[in-house]
RODO-2510 file (C-alpha; in nm, 4 decimals, decimal comma):
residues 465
     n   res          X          Y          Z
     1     x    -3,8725    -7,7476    -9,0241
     2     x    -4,1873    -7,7410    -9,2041
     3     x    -4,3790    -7,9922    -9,4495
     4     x    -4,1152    -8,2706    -9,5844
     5     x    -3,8486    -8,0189    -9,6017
     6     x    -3,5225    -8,1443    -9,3913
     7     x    -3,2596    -7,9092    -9,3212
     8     x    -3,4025    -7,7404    -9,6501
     9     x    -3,3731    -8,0804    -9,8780
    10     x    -3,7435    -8,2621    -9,9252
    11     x    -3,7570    -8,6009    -9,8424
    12     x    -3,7695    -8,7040   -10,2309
    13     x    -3,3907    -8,5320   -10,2019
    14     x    -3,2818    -8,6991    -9,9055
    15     x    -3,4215    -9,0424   -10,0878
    16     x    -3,1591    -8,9545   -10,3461
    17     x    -2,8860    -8,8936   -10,0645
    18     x    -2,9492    -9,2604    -9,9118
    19     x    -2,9128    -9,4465   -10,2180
    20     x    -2,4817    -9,3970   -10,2426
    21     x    -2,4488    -9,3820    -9,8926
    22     x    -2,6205    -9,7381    -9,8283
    23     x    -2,4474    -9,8228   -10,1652
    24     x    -2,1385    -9,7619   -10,0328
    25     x    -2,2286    -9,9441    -9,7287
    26     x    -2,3167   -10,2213    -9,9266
    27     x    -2,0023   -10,2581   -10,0919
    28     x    -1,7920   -10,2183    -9,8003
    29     x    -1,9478   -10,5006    -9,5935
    30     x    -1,9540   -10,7299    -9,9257
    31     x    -1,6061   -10,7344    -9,9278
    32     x    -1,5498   -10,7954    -9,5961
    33     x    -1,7200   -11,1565    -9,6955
    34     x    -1,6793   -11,2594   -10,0241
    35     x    -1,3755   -11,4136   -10,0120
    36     x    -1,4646   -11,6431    -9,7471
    37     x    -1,6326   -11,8473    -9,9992
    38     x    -1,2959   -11,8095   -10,2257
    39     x    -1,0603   -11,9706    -9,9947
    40     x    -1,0197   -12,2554   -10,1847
    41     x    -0,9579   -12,0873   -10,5377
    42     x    -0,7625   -11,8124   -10,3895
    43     x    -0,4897   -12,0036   -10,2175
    44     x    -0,4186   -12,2300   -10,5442
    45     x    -0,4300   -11,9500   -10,7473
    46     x    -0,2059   -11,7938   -10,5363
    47     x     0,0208   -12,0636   -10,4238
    48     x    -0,0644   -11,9900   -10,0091
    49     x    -0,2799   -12,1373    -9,8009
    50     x    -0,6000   -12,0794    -9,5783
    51     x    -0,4223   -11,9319    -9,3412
    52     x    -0,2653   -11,6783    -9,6041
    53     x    -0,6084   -11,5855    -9,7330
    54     x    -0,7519   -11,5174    -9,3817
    55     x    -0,4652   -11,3172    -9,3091
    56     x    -0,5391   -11,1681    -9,6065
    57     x    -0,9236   -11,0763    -9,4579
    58     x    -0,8405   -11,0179    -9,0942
    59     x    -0,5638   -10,7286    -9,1983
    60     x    -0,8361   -10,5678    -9,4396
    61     x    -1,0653   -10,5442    -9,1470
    62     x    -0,8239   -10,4219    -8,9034
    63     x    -0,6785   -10,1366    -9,1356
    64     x    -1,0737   -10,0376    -9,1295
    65     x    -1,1115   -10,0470    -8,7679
    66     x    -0,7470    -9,8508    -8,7032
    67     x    -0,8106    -9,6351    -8,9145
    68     x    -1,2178    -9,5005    -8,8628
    69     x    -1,1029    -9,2575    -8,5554
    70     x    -0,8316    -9,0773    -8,7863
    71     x    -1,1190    -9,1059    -9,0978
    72     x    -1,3737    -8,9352    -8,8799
    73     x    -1,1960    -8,6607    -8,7602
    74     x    -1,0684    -8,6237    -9,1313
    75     x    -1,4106    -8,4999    -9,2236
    76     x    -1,4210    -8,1782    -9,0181
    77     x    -1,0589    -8,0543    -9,2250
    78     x    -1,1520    -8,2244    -9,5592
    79     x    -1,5114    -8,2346    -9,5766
    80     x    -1,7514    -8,4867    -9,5661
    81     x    -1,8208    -8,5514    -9,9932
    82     x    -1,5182    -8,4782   -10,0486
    83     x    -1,3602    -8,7390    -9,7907
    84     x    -1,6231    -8,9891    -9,9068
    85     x    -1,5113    -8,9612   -10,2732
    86     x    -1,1477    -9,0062   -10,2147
    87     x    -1,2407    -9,3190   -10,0254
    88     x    -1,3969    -9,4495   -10,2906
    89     x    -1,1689    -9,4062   -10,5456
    90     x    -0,9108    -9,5082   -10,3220
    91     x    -1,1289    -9,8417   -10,2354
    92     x    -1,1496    -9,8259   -10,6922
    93     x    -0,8077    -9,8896   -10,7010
    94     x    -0,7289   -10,1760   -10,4311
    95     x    -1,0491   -10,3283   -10,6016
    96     x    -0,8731   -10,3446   -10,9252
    97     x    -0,5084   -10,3903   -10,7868
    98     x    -0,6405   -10,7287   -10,6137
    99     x    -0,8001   -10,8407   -10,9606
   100     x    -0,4887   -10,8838   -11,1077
   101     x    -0,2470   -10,9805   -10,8256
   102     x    -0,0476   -11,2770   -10,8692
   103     x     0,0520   -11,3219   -10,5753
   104     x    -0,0692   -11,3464   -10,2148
   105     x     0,1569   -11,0174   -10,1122
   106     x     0,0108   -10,8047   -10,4126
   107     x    -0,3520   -10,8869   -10,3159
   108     x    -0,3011   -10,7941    -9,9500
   109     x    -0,1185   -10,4931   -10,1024
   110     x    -0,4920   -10,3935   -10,3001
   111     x    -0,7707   -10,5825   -10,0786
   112     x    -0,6076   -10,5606    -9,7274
   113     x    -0,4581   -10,2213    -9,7747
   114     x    -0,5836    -9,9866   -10,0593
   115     x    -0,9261   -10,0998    -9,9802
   116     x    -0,8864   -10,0723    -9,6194
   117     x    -0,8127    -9,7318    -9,6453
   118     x    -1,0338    -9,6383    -9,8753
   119     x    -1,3531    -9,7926    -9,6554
   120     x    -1,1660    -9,5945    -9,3639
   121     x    -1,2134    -9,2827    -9,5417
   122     x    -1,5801    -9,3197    -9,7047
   123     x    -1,7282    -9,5168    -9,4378
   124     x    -1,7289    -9,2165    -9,1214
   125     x    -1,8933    -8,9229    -9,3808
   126     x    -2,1907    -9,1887    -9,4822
   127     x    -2,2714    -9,2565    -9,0960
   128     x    -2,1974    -8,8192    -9,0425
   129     x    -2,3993    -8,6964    -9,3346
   130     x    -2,7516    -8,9561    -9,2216
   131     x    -2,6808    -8,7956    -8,8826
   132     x    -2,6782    -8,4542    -8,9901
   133     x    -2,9298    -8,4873    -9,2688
   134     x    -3,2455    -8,6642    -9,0755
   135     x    -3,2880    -8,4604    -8,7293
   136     x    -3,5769    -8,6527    -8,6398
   137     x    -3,5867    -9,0112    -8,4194
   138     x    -3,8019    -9,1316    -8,6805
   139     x    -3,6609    -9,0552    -9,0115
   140     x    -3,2722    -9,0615    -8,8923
   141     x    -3,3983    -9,4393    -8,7688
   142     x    -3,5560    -9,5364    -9,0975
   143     x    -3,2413    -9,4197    -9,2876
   144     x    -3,0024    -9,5749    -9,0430
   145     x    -3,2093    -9,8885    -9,1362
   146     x    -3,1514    -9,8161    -9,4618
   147     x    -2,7774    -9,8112    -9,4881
   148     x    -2,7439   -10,0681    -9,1850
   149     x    -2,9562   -10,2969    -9,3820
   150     x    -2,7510   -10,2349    -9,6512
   151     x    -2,4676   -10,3304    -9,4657
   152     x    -2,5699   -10,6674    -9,2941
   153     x    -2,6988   -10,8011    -9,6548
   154     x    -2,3847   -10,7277    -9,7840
   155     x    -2,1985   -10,8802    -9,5915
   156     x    -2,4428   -11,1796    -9,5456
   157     x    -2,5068   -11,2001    -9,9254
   158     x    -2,0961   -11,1490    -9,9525
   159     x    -2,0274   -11,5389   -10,0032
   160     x    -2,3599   -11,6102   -10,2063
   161     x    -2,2408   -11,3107   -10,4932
   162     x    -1,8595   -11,3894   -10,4515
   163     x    -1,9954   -11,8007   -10,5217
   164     x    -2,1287   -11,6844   -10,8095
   165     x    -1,9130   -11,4949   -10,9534
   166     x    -1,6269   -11,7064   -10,8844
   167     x    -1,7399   -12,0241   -10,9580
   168     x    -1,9315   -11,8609   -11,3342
   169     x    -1,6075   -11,7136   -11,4137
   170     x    -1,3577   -11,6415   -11,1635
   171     x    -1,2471   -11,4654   -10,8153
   172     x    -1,1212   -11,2117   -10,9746
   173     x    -1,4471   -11,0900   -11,1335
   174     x    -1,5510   -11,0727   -10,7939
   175     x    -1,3038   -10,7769   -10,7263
   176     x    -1,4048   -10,6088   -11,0620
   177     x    -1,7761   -10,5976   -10,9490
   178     x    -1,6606   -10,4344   -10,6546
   179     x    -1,4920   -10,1643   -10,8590
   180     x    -1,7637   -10,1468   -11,1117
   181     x    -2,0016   -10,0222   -10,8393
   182     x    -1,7932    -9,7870   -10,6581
   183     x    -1,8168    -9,6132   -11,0222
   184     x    -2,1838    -9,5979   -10,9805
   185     x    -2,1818    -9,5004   -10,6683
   186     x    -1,9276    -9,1554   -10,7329
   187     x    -2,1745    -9,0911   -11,0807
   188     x    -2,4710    -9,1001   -10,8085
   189     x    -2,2991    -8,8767   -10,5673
   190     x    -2,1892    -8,6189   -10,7796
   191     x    -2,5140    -8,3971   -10,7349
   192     x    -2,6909    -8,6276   -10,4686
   193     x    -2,4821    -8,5699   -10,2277
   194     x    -2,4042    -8,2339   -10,0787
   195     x    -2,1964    -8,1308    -9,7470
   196     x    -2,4351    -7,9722    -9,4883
   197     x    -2,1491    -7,8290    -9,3151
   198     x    -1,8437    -7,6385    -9,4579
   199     x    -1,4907    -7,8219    -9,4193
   200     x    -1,2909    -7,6407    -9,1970
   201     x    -0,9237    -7,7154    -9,3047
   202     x    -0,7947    -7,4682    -8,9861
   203     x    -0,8737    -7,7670    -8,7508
   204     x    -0,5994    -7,9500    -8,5950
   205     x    -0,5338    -8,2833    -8,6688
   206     x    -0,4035    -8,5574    -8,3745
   207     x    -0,0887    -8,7087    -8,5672
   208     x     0,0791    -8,8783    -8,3134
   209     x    -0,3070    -9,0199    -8,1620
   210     x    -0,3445    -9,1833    -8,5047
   211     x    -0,0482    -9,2847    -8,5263
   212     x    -0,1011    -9,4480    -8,1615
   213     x    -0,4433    -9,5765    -8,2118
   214     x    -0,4111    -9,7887    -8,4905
   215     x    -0,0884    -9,9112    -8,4223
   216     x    -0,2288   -10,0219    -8,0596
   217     x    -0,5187   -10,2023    -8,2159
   218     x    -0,2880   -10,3431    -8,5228
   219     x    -0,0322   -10,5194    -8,2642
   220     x    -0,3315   -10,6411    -8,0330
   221     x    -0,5496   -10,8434    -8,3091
   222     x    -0,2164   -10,9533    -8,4382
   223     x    -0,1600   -11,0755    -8,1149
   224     x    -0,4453   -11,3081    -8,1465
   225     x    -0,3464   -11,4110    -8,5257
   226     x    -0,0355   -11,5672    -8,3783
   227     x    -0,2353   -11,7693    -8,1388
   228     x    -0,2020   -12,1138    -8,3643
   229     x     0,1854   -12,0289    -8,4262
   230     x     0,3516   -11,9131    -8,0834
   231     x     0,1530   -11,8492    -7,7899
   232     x     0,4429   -11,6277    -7,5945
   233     x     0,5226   -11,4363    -7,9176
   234     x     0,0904   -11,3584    -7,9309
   235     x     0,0876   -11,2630    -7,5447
   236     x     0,4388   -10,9967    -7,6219
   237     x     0,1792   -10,8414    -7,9102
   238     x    -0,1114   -10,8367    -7,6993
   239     x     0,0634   -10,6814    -7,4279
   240     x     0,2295   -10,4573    -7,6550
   241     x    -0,1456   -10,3587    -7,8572
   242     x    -0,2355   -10,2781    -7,5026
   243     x     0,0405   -10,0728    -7,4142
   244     x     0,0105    -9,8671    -7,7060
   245     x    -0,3842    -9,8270    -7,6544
   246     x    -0,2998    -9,7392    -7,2744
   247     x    -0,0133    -9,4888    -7,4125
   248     x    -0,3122    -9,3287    -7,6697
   249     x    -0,5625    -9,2366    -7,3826
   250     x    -0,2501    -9,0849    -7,1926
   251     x    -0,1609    -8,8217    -7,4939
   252     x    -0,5813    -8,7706    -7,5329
   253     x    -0,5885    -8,6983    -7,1446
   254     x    -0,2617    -8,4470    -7,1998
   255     x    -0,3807    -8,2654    -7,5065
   256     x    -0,7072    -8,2345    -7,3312
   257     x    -0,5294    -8,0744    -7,0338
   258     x    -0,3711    -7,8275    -7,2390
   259     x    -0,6756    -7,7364    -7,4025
   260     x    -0,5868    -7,8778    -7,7293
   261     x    -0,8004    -8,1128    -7,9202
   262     x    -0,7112    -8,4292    -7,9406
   263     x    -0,8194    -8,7288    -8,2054
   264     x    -1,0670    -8,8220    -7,9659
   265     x    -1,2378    -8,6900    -7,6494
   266     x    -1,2786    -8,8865    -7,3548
   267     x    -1,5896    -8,7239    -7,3081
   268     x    -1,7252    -8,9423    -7,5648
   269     x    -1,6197    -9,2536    -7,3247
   270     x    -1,8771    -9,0707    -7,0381
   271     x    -2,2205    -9,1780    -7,2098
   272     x    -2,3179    -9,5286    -7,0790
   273     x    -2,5849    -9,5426    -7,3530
   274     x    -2,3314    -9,4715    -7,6296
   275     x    -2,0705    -9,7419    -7,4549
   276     x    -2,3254   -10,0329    -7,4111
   277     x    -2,4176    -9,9108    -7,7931
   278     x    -2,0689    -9,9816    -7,8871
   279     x    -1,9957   -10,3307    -7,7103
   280     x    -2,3046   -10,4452    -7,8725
   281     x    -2,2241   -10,2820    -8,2217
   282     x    -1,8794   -10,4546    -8,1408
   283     x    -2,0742   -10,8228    -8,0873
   284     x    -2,2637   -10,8100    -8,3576
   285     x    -1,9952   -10,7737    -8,6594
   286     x    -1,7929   -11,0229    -8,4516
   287     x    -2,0666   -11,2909    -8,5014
   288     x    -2,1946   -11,1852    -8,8425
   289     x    -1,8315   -11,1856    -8,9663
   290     x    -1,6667   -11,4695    -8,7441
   291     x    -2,0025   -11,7094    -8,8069
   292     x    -1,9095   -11,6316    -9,2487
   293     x    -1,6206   -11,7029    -9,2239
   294     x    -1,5945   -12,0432    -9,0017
   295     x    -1,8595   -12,1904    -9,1644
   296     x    -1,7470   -12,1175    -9,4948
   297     x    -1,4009   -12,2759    -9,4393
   298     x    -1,5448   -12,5290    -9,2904
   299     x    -1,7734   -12,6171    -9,6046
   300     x    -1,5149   -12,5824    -9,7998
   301     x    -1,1917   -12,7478    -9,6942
   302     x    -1,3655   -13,0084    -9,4461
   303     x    -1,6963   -13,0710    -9,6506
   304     x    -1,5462   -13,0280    -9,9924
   305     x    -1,7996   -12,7677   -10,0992
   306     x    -1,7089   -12,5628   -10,3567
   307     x    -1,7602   -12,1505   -10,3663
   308     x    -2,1350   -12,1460   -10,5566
   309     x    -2,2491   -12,4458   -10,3061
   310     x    -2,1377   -12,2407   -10,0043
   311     x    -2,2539   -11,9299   -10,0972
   312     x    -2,6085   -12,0770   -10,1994
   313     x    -2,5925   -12,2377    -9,8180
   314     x    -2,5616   -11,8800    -9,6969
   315     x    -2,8707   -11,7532    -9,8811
   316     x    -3,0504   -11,8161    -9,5272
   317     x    -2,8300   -11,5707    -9,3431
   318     x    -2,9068   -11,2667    -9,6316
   319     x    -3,2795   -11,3661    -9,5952
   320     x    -3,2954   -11,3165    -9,2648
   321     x    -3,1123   -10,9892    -9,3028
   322     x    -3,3218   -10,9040    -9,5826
   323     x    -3,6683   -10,9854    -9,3911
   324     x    -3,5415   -10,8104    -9,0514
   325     x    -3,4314   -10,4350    -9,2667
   326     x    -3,7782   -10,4883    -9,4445
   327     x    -3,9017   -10,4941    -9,1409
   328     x    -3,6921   -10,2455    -8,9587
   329     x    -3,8637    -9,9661    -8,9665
   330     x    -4,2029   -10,1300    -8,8464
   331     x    -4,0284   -10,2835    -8,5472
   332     x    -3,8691    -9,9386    -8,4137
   333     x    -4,2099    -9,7857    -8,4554
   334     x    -4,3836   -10,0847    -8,2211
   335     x    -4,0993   -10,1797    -7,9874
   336     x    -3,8186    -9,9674    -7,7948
   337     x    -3,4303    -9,9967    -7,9089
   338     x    -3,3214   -10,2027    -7,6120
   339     x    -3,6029   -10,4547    -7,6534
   340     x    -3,4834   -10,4630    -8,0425
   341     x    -3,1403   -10,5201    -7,9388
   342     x    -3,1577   -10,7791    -7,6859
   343     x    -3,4184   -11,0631    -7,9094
   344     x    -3,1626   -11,0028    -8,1943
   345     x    -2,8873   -11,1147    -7,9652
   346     x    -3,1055   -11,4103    -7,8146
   347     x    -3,2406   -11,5149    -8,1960
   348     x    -2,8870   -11,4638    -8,3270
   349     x    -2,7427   -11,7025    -7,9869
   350     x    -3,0385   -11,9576    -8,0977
   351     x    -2,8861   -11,9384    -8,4997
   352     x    -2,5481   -12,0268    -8,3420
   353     x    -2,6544   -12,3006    -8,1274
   354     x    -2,8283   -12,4465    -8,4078
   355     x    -2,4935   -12,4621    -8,5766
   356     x    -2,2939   -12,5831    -8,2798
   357     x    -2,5742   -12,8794    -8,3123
   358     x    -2,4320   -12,9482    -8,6926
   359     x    -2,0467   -13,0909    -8,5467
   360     x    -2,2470   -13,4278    -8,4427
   361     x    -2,3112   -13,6931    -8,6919
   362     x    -2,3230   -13,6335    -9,0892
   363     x    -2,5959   -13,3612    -9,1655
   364     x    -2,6540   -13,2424    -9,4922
   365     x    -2,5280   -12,9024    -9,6482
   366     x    -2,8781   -12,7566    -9,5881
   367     x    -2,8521   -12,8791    -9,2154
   368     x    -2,6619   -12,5324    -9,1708
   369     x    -2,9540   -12,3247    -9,2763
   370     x    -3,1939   -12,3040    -8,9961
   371     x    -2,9050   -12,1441    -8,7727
   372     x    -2,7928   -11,8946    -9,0345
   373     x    -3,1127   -11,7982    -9,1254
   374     x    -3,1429   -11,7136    -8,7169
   375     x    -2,8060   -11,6058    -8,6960
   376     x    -2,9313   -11,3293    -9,0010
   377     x    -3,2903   -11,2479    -8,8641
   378     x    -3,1399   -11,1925    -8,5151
   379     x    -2,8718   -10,9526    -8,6298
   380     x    -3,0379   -10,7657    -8,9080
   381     x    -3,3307   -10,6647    -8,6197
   382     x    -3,0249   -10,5055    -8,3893
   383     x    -2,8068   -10,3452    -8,6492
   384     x    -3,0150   -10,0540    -8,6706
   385     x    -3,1292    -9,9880    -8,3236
   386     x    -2,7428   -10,0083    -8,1822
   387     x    -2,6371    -9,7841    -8,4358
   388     x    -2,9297    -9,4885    -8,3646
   389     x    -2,8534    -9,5428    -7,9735
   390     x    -2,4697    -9,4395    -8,0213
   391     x    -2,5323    -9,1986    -8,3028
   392     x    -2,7781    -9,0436    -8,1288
   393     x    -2,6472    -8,9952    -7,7952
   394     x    -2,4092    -8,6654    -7,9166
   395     x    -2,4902    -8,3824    -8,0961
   396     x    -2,4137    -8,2532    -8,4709
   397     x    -2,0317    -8,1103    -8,3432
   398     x    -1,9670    -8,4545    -8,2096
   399     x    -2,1017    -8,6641    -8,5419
   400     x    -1,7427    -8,6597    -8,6803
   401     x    -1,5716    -8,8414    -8,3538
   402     x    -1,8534    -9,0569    -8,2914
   403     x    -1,8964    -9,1896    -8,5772
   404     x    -1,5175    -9,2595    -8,6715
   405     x    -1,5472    -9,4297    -8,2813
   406     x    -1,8797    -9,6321    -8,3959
   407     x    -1,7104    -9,7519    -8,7339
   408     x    -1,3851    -9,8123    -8,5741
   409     x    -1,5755   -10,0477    -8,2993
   410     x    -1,7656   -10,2342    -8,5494
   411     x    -1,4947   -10,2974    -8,7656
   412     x    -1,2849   -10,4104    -8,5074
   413     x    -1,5710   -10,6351    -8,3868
   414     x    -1,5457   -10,7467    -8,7743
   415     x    -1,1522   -10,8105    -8,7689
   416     x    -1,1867   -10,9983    -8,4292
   417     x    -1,4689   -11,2197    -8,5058
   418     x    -1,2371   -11,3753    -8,7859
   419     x    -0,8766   -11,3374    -8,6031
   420     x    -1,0586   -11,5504    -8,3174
   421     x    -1,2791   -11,7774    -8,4482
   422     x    -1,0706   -11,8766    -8,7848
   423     x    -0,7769   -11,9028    -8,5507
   424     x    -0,9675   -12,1470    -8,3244
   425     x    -1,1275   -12,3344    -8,6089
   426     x    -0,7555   -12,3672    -8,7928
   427     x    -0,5845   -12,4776    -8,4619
   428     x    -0,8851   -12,6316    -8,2961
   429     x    -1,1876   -12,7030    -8,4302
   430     x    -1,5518   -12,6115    -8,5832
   431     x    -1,7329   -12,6546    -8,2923
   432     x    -1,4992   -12,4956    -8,0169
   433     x    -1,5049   -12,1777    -8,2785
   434     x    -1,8525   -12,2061    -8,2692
   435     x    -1,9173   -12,2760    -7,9024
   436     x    -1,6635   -11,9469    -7,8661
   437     x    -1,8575   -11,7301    -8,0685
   438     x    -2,1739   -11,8291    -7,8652
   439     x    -2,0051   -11,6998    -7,4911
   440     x    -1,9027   -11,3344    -7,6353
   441     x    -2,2903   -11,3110    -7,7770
   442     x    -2,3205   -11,3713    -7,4469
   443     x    -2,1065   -11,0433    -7,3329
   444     x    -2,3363   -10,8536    -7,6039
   445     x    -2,6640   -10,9778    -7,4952
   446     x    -2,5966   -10,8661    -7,0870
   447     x    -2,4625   -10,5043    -7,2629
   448     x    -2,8144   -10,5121    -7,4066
   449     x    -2,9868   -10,5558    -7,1175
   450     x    -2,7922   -10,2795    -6,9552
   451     x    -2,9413   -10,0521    -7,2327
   452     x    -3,1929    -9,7509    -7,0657
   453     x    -3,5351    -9,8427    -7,1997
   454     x    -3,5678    -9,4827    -7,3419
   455     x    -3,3657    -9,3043    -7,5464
   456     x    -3,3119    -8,9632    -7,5454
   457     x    -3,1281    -8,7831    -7,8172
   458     x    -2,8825    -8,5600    -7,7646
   459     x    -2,8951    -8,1460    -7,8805
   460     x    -2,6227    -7,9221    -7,9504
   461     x    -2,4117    -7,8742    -7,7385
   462     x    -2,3578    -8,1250    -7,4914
   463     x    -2,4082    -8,5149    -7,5249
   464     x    -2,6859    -8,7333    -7,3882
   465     x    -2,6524    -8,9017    -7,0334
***
């Protein structure tokens, strides 16, 4: 490597490279979001009822998270661009499917599904091709900062956008926005984006894994769904989900014995860095997400705010994103990764206590901005640093399980964080969902304090200790 010249691409090239990848990251996290601030509109519309439109959100999530590990190892046989573009187009589709639905089945059908899929499939070659493309701690951290920024303001800026839109003309506009820019974003990869490494179509592919991997995690968070309905039916699902899961690291362990590859090594489950990266990665999306979408039902259906008024509210959580990516690449140049990590959990803990605070008395709308406006500083200063630690800690011929794992994790942290709290806040109340969300930042923050205080990346050929 000499000059600005990255795997032979200058960085003006690469620049080029990060703009639909963080796009597409963008996009992806918005819609996990938006609709929180559409509950309201979308169940009249619809004829259903909160707990149809967070069904609606939890099962788009969880198709994500089953379906990253499958996604990632899709790359090697498929190829990275060309993987990335079918996602999209795929994600084009559910975005315009769920436009028009007139009914609460056909938008699950196009948000929950089509656009689950299609964020399973684009979402593993944007996290592979930053890997591949920036070699270097510093640059591969600045453009994980990128698209992780990317990420965290989407989703944080999610209900403010989907407010507006909504409430100037409708919900549905907010799904045609979504497919409007997943047309930019395939015009901008058409020649930005290039495949570093050839597809290799001879691979074998891990069927029955998939097949057992997201249908384990499926049945477990729809185990916790039926928490406010029938608590033995949601304990038979959980144990089931966990059955499966157990069954899915029994077939890995026999494939592996037989030499054969499997849909993911358990070699990847051997790195303590990469694991403590993943239960915080995990945390994180589960507060973001489950923090959107309690407070935004609660604004709405207990407060009787409507979509624009809630999504204004949550201007404090994007601007605290925004300021912390701004910012990222400063911090990781002045502070270590752990030390990153662990004030975003303590700032983001502080942001949720703040909001526990708001179930006594009668505070105003704006009451809720000093803890969202933590919640968003705290995680948009660990999003990036978590993500470098796992990514990181395996070389280039790993990127493709890793990062399916690494999606697959935060997604699922994503799905939970709204199967938990909403359920909680639907059965119980605001402040026990609140109070809930506050003991597993808990579990994060002791995961970050496990972190090492260096890390060392890994080269080819084996992965990192």
């Amino acid at each position: 490597m000499a000059g600005n010249v990255v795997i032979g691409r200058t960085k003006q090239e690469l620049g080029r490279v990060l703009v639909p990848l963080a796009l597409a990251q963008f996009i992806c996290s918005f819609a996990g979001s938006n609709m929180n601030v559409m509950i309201n509109d979308m169940s009249e519309d619809l004829n259903t009822t909160v707990e149809g439109i967070q069904t609606a959100i939890t099962i788009f999530l969880l198709v994500m998270a089953a379906l990253m590990i499958p996604g990632g190892k899709l790359t090697d046989l498929w190829g990275r661009k060309r993987l990335f573009i079918i996602g999209l187009s795929l994600y084009g589709v559910g975005a315009v499917t769920s436009a028009v639905a007139p009914n609460l089945f056909v938008l699950i059908i196009g948000n929950s599904i089509l656009e689950g899929v299609g964020t399973a499939l684009l979402i593993p070659p944007v996290y592979i091709l930053t890997t591949m493309l920036f070699t270097d701690v510093t640059s591969r951290a600045k453009a994980f900062g990128v698209i992780s920024g990317m990420g965290g303001i989407g989703a944080a800026a999610g209900p403010l956008i989907g407010g507006l839109i909504s409430t100037a003309i409708s919900w549905r506009a907010a799904f045609i926005f979504q497919a409007l820019i997943i047309v930019i974003i395939i015009l901008l990869s058409r020649r930005a984006v290039q495949d570093p490494v050839p597809a290799d179509p001879s691979k074998p592919f891990d069927s029955m894994g998939a097949v057992l991997s997201a249908a384990g995690l499926v049945v477990l968070v729809t185990g916790i769904m039926l928490a406010d309905n029938d608590l033995l039916l949601m304990a038979v699902f959980m144990a089931a989900g966990a059955l499966l899961l157990l069954w899915f690291f029994i077939h890995v362990r026999a494939k592996e014995r037989k030499g054969e590859e499997p849909l993911l090594s358990t070699g990847l489950f051997r790195n303590r860095t990469s694991n403590l990266g993943l239960i915080t990665q995990n945390v994180q999306w589960l507060l973001l997400l489950g923090t959107s979408f309690v407070v935004s039902a609660y604004l709405q259906v207990v407060r009787g705010y409507n979509a624009i008024e809630t999504g204004v509210i949550f201007t404090a959580a994007t601007a605290g994103i925004l300021v912390s990516s701004i910012a990222a690449e400063r911090l990781a140049r002045r502070h270590k990764q752990r030390t990153l990590v662990i004030v975003g959990f303590i700032v983001t803990l502080c942001g949720i206590a703040l909001l526990v605070a708001m179930v006594n008395g009668n505070p105003t709308a704006w009451a809720f901005a000093p803890g969202l406006l933590l919640i968003g500083l705290g995680v948009g200063a660990m999003l990036t640093p978590s993500v470098n630690l796992v990514q990181s800690s395996f070389p280039d011929e790993l990127q493709g399980e890793i990062s399916g794992l690494s999606r697959s994790v935060s997604n699922l942290g994503s799905s939970l964080g709204t199967a938990v709290a909403g359920t909680i806040l639907i059965t119980w109340s605001y402040g026990l969902a609140m109070i809930t969300l506050a003991v597993l930042g808990l579990v994060g923050l002791v995961a970050a304090f496990m972190l090492p205080i260096n890390l060392v990346p890994a080269k080819s050929g084996a992965p990192a200790d």
